[in-house]
N, C-alpha and C positions, 0 to 999 in steps of 0.2 A: 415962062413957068409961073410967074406970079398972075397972070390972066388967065392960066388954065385952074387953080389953085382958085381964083377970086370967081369961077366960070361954075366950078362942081360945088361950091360951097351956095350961090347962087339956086343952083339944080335940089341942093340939099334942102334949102327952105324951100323951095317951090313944092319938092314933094312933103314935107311936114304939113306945111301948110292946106295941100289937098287932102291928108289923111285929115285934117280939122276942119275938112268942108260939111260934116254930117252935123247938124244945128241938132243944138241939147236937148232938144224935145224929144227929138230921135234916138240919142245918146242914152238919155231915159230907159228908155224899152230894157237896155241890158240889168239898168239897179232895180225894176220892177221884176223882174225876170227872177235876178241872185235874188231877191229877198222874198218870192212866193206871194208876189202881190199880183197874180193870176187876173183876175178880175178888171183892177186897172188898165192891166196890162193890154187885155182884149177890148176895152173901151179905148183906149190909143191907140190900136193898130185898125180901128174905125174913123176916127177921127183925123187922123193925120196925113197930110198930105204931100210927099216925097216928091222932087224936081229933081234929083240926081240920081245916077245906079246905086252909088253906094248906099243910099238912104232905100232905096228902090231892095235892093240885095238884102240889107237890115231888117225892114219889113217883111220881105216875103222870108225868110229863117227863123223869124221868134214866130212867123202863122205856123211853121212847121211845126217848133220846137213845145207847138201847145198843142200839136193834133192828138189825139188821143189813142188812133190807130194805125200800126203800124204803115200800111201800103199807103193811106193819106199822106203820112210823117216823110216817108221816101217820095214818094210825087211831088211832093213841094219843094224837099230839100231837091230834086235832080232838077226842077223848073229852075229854082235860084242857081243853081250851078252851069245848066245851057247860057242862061240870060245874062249872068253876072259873074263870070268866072274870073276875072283880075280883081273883082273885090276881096276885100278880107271877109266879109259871112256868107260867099259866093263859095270861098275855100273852107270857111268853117261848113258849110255844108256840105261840099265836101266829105269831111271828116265827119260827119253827124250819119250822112249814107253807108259810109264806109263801115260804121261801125252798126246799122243796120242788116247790111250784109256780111256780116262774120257772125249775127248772130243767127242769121238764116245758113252758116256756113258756104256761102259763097266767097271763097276765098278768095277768088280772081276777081272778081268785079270790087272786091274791097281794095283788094292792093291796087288797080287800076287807077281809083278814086285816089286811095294815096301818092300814087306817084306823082299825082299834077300837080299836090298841093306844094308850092314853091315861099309860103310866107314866113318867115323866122320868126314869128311869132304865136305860130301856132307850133312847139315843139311837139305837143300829144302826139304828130304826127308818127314820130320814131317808136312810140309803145306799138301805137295800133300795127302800123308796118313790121316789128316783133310778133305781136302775136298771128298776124298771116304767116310771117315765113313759118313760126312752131307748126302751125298745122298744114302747112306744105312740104315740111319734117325737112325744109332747110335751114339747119340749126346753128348751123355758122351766122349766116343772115340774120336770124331771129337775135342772137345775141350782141353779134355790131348795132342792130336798133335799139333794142332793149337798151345798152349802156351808152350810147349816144343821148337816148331819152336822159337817165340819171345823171350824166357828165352836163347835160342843158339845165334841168330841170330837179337837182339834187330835193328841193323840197316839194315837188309836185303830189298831185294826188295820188296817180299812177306807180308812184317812186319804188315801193314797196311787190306790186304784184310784178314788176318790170326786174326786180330783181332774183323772184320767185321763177321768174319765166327764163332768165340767166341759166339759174340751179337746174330747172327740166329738160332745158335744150343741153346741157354738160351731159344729165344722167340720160338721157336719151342716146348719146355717145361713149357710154360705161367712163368719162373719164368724170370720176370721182374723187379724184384728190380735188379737180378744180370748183368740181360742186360745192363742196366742202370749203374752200376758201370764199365761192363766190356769197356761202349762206351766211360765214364772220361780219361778211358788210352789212349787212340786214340789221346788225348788234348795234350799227351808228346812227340807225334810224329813229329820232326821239323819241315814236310813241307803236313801236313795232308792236304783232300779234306774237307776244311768246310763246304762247300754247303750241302755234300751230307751227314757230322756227320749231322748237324741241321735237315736232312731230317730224318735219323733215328731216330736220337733222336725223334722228330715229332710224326714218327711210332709209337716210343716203348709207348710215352704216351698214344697216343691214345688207344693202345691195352690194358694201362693198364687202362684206362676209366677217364685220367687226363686228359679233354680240356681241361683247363686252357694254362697247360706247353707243351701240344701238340701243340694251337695255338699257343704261345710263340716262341717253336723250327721251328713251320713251316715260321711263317713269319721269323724270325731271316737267315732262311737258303735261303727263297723266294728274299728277298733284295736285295742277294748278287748278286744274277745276274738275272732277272727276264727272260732271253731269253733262258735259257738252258736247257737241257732235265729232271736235278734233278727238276728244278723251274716247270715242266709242272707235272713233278709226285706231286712234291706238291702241285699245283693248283689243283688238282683232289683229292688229299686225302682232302683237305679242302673242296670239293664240297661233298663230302659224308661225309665230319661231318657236313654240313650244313642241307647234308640231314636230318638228324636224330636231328640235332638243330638250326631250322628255324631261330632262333633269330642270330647265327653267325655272327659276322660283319668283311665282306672279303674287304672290301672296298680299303684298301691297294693293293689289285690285280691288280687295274688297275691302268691307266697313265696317268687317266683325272681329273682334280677336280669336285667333284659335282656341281653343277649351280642349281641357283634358279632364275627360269623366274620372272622376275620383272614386266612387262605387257605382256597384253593379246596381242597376233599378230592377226592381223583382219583376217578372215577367208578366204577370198579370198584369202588369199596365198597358203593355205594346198596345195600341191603337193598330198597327198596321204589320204586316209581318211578308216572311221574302218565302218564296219559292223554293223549294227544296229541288226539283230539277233536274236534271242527270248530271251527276259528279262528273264535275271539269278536271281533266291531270293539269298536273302542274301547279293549280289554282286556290287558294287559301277555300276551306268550304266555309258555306256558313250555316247555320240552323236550318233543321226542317221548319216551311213556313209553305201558308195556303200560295196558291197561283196569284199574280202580281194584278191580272188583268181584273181577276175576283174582287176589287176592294180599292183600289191606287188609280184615277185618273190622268192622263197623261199632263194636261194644263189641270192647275189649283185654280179655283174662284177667287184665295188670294192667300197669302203670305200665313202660312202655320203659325197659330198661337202658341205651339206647347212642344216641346220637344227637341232628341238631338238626331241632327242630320250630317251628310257632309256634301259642304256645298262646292258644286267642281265647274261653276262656270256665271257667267254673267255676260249678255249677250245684249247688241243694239238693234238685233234682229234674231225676230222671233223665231225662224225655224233655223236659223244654226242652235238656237236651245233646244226646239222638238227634236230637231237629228240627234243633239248629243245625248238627251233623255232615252231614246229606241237604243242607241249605240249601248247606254249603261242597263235597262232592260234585256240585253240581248244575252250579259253576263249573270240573267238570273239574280241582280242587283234591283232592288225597289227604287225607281228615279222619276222625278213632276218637275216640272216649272211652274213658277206664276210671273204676274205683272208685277214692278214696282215701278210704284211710279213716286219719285222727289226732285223738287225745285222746278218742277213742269217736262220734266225728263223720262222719256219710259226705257224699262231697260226688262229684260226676260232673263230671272234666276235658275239655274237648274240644282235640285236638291236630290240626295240619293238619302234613301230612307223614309220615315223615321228609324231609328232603333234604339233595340231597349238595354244594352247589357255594351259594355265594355268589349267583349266575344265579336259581336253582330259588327261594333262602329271597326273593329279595328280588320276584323277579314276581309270589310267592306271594299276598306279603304286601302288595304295590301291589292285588291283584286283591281281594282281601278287601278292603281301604280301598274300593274303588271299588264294595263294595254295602256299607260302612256298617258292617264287621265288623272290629274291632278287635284287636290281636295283638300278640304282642311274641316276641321270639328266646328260646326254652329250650335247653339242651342237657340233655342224662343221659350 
């Protein structure tokens, strides 16, 4: 026993010792590499000259890891992989093809790549292997990688989307109590995207039929920065739970506080005035006014100086605003959008009106409730 014991312990430095066979000059290449010293990097991989595979393996993957274009990138990396596949950058390349091809959507040649790699120290392997099985919609699979990845790798880079990938392979399987527990873990992650947990979170209620804690997560996550791409998906999943529950109060969406005209403004001022039309049953009327098309562009050149309107929407795409502007046109209601654009962010407002009298704002605005279009009093 003590000769078998003194025999593997032997074996053990023999193999340390071969991992330390790649002389630091070699070694190099990876600190020029992390630190963006490009230039050195490619004057060393001229100069130097490799008597091992593994140094042999190391070279040919940082020539890859600098090609500029993709089909290059993959020919060197699958060279290094034929010639040198028991190395460690033989498997990291490997891993660098694999992840080439998932983004070409070759999901079977990437998982193939992954299976061979056998080095415990390349754990990214269990993200990447997660996200083939999601889109092979083997979502059992996808989640055994995924949290093999986190259980190896709790502070890796990956850590985060691996747990995001957990949450879609759950709700891809409608079981959303476990989505729902799997996004709590995300909360442990020191320097997590909140915006975009509260957007999920948001999501997973929704789907599980909680408005309540859906509205909750969504504005929770809307607040935090209302100009950013998460903030415009959630303005939009809020517009389609509105759909379906008219009564929704989005009011927090926007930047203006509601207004209540106090007096009536005498009519000679109207700037712009609504269609008289054929009387709608049912529907609040409002003034005789000229034809909408006479006078009211559909898009503004930009944001109205003067006046009160009521604004029923705010969009990150421009023609869900043109539709809802036709939509509110269609009830004989005066309605534009324009651009705004703040903090480098564009966003398409829809305005109904102008109008001039207390009469005009408030029928307007009964008439829009009465298909489901929601509004609130602006002035400029």
């Amino acid at each position: 026993m003590l000769g078998l014991r003194v025999f593997l312990s032997l074996l053990l430095l023999s193999a340390i010792s071969l991992g330390a066979q790649i002389r630091k000059d070699f070694r190099n290449l990876e600190k020029l590499f992390d630190e963006g010293k490009i230039s050195e990097l490619q004057r060393e991989l001229t100069t130097l000259k490799p008597n091992k595979d593994d140094e042999r393996a190391l070279m040919l993957y940082y020539d890859a890891m600098l090609s500029t274009g993709k089909s290059d990138a993959l020919s060197k990396f699958n060279t290094c992989v034929e010639q040198y596949p028991k190395t460690l950058h033989g498997q990291l390349a490997m891993l660098e093809a694999a992840k080439i091809h998932i983004l070409e959507r070759e999901m079977q040649k990437a998982g193939s790549l992954l299976r061979r790699i056998n080095s415990p120290d390349i754990v990214e392997r269990f993200y990447w292997s997660a996200v083939v099985f999601y889109w092979l919609e083997d979502y059992s699979a996808a989640i055994a990688n995924a949290e093999n990845y986190i259980r190896l790798s709790p502070k890796g880079k990956e850590v985060e989307p691996a747990h995001y990938l957990v949450v879609e392979s759950y709700l891809n399987q409608r079981k959303y109590q476990s989505a729902i527990s799997s996004l709590s873990k995300i909360r442990h992650i020191k320097a997590y995207d909140r915006q975009y947990y509260h957007y999920k979170l948001g999501m997973v209620y929704e789907l599980n039929s909680n408005a309540k804690e859906a509205l909750k997560a969504y504005r929770e996550g809307y607040e935090l920065d209302k100009y950013s791409q998460v903030a415009f998906n959630i303005e939009e999943r809020l517009f389609a739970m509105r759909g379906r529950a008219p009564s929704l109060d989005l009011s927090f969406l926007y930047p203006y506080t509601p207004l209540d005209i106090p007096v009536e403004i005498a009519s000679d001022s109207l700037d712009t005035e609504l269609d008289a039309g054929t009387e709608v049953t049912e529907e609040p009327n409002l003034p005789d006014l000229p034809p909408i098309g006479d006078f009211l562009p559909v898009k503004l050149i930009a944001k109205p100086l003067k006046g009160f309107f009521l604004q029923a929407g705010r969009f990150s795409v421009e023609t869900n605003a043109e539709r809802l502007c036709h939509t509110i046109r269609e009830m004989n209601v005066p309605a534009s959008y324009y651009e705004d654009k703040s903090q480098g962010k564009t966003t398409w407002v829809v305005l109904a009106g102008p109008f001039s009298n207390r009469e005009q704002t408030d029928g307007a605005k009964a008439r829009l409730i009465n298909r489901e279009i929601n509004s609130f009093i602006v002035q400029y």
